[in-house]
N, C-alpha and C positions, 0 to 999 in steps of 0.2 A: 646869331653867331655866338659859338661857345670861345673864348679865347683866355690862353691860359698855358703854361710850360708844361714841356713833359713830363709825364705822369701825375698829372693835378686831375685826373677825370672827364678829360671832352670826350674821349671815348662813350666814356662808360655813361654819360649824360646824353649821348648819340641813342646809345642802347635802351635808356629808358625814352627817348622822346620816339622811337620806333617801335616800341610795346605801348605807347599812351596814342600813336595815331592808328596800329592796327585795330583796337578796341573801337576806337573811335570812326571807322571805317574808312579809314583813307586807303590807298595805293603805296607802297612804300618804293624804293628804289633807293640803293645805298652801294657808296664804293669808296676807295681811299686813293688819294692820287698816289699812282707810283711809277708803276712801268711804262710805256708806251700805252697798253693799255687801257691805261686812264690816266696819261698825263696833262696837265694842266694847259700845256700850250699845242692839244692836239683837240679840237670840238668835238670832233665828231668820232673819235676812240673815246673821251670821258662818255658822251650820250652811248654807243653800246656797251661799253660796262655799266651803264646804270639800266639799261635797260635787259642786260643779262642775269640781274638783279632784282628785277621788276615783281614784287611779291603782292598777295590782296589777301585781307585783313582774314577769307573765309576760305574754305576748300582746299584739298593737296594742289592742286593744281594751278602756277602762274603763267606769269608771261606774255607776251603781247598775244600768243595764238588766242591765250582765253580773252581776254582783251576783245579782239576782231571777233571772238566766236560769240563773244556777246552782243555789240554791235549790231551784227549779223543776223541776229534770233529777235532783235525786238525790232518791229516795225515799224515804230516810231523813232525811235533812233536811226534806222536803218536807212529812211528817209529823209530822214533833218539833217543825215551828213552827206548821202548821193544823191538825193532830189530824185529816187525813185521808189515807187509804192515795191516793187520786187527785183532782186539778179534779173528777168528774162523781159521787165518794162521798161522802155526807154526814158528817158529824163522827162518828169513830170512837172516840173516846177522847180526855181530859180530856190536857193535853201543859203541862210545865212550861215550856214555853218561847213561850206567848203573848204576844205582842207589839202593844201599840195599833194602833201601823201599821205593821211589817214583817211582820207575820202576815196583814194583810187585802192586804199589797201581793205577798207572793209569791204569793197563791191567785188572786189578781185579774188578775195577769202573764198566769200560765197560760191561766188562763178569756179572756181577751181576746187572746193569741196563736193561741190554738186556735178562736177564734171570727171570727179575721181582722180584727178593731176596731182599726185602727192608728192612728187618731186617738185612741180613747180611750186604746189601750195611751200613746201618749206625753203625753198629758192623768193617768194614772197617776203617770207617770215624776215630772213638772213638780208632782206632790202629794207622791211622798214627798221629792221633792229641795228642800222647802220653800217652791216656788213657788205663789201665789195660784190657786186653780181655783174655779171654779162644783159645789162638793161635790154637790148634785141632778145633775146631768147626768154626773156621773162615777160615783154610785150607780145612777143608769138603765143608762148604759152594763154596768156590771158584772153588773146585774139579769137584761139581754140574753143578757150571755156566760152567765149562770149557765144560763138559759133554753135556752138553746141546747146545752147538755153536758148538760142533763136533770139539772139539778138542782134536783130539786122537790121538796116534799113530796105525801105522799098526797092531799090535799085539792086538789091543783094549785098550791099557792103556792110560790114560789122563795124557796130557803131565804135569809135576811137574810146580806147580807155588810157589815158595817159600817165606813165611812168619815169618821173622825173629822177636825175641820179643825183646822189648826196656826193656830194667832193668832197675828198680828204683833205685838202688845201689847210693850213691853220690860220686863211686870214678870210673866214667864213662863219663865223661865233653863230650868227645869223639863223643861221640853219637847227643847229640842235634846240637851241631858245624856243623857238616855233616849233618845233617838235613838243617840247615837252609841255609847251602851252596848250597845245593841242590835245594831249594826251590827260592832262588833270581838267580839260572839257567836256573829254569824253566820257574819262568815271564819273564826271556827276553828272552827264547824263544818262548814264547806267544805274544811278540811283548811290553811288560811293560820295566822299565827303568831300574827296579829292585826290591830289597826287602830293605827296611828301618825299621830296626831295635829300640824301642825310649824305654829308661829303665830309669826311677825315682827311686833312691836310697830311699830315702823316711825316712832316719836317721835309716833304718833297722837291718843295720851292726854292732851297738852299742849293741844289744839284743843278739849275737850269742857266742854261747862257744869257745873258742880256738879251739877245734876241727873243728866243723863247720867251723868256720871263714880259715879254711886250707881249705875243702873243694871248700869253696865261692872262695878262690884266683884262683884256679885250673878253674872253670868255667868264672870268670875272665880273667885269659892269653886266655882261650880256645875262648871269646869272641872276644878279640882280633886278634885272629887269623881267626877267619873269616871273619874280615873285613881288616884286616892287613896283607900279606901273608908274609911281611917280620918277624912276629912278631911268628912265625912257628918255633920250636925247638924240637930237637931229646927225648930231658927232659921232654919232657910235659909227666904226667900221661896218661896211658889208663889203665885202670883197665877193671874187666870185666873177663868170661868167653875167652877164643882164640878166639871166633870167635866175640867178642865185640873188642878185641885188636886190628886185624888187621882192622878196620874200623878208618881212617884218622879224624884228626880235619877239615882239608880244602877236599872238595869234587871235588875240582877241581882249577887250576891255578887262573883261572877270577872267580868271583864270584859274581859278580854286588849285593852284599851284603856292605849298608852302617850301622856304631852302632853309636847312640847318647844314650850315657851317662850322666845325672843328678844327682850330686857330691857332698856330705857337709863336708868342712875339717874337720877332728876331731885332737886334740891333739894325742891320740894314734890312729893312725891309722889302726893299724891291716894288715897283712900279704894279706885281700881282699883287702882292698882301697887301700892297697900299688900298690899290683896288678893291680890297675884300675888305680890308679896316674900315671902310668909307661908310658901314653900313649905319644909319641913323641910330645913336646913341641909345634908343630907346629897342630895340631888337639886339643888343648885342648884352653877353652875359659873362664878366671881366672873373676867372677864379681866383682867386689870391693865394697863395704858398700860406701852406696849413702850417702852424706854429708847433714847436715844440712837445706843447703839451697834448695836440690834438696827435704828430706824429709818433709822440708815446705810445698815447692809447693806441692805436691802429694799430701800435709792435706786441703789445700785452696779449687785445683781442689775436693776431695772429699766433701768439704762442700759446694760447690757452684753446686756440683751433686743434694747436699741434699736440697737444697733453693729450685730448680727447680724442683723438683721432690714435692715440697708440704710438707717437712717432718716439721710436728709440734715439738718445742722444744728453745730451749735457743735462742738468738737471735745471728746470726753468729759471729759476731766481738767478740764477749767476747768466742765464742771455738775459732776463731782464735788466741785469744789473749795466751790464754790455753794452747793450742797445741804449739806455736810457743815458749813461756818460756820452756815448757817440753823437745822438739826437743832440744832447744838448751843446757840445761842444760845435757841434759844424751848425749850429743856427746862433750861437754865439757868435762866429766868423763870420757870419751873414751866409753862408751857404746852406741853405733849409733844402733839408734832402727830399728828393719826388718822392710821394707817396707808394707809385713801384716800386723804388728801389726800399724803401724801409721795407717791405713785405718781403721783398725776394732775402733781403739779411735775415729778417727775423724766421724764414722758413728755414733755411740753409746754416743760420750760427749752430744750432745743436749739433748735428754732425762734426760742426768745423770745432768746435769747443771739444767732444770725444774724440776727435782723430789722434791726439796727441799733447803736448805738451804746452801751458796756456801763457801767449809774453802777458804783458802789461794790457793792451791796448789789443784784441786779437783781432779787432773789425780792421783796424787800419793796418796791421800787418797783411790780412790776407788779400785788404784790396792792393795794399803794396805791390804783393807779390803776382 
């Protein structure tokens, strides 16, 4: 967990730890709480924006379809997650690697590419990526492909392929957790490093009602547990119809699932950050408010960007001059300015320095104004 006020860098330390796991061949998946969306007390909106996100380290091409299309292509895989040597063989053998719905969605892939169903194939996609579907018409469709590969039993019936539905419910954490456990099991055994997980808080937590904000903690611990397996308790909610309850937060011991977390402290922090703060002292990475002299340099480096670059405007030494009374004065007062905002002054004084006519102090006149 990266934790640390606005504009100290969790972003931008998101951004390099998601260029040091693509190299490294992970999975990435990245989103920022905000809207509905991806809010924090909604499970199963954060899991498909992370999954509408879902990027691999190599090729234009992401996404759960490549995903399931690789699955799909390797036989050994193909088996270890449906317990069948091919789409048109029936179950061969009991396979420890059964999965709710990554096992019905790679066998289903296949039967429906091979069967030509492009609508349903992408009616599949839109169900494991957590989107709303009509579950009957996507069991018929499947029914079809199964039909069609000769997959029957003796008596003429097509063998059951089963297609379980994700609730939107927010008191089901449950469910995405085992998804995405399942899913950094599967890149490695696709031959990937894993699944890396990268989540920008985004000061979203501040908006949420007491209620919500109980929800958000629950998918919180549940976060944690899929990259923590110590961090696994008999307490955690499952809510849910029975047949969402018996469905684990961890999908499996190993999980080659890594979570980076982007953190703003707040005074009250609420029952979610608390949740999220909980994370063992030793994973979590505290930034400190850059002082003075380091907020200097960043303003210099920034005007000396602007020289080079041709930017018409005040002459540098006098925003140096500017900025550098400024800096010092508001870390004097204990208010040590974010590092964005020293950037956006230092980009923006020259113009405001030539526009006209210069008081004392122009930085705090014009935030004045």
């Amino acid at each position: 967990m990266f934790l640390g006020g606005y504009g100290f860098g969790k972003s931008h330390l998101l951004d390099r730890t998601q260029d040091l796991a693509m190299k490294r061949g992970f999975l990435v998946a990245r989103t920022a709480f905000g809207s509905q969306d991806s809010s924090p007390d909604r499970p199963l909106s954060l899991y498909r924006s992370l999954m509408t996100e879902l990027r691999f380290p190599a090729g234009p091409q992401g996404g759960l379809d490549r995903l399931l299309e690789e699955a799909g292509e390797s036989p050994e895989v193909f088996l270890r997650w449906t317990g069948r040597e091919a789409p048109n063989r029936p179950v061969t053998q009991s396979t420890g690697r059964r999965h709710v719905w990554l096992s019905t969605a790679i066998l289903g892939r296949r039967l429906l590419a091979d069967a030509g169903l492009c609508v349903a194939h992408e009616r599949l996609l839109a169900w494991l990526g957590g989107q709303p579907q009509a579950i009957p018409s996507l069991q018929n469709s499947l029914r079809r492909a199964a039909r069609s590969a000769g997959l029957v039993r003796r008596r003429g019936s097509v063998d059951p392929i089963e297609v379980r539905s994700m609730p939107r419910w927010r008191s089901v954490p449950q469910i995405p957790c085992y998804l995405l456990g399942g899913i950094g099991c599967l890149a490695k055994d696709l031959g990937y490093a894993g699944l890396v997980l990268l989540l920008d808080e985004g000061e979203h937590f501040q908006w949420l009602t007491s209620r919500n904000l109980a929800h958000a903690a629950n998918l919180a611990a549940g976060l944690q547990a899929v990259a923590l397996p110590a961090r696994v308790s008999d307490d955690m909610p499952r809510g849910g119809r029975p047949a969402h309850q018996d469905v684990p937060y961890r999908y499996r011991a190993v999980q080659h699932v890594a979570c980076f977390v982007a953190l703003a402290p707040q005074s009250d922090p609420g029952p979610a950050l608390a949740a999220l703060a909980a994370v063992p002292r030793e994973s979590t990475t505290v930034l400190p408010p850059l002082t003075a002299r380091h907020l200097t340099t960043l303003a210099n480096r920034v005007l000396d960007l602007a020289g080079m670059a041709g930017v018409n405007g005040a002459p540098t030494e006098a925003c140096r001059m500017y900025l550098t009374r400024h800096i010092q004065a508001e870390c004097r007062a204990g208010r040590p300015l974010p590092p964005r905002r020293v950037v956006r002054l230092a980009a923006l004084l020259p113009d405001l320095l030539a526009a006209g006519p210069v008081p004392d102090d122009p930085i705090a006149a014009w935030m004045g104004r």
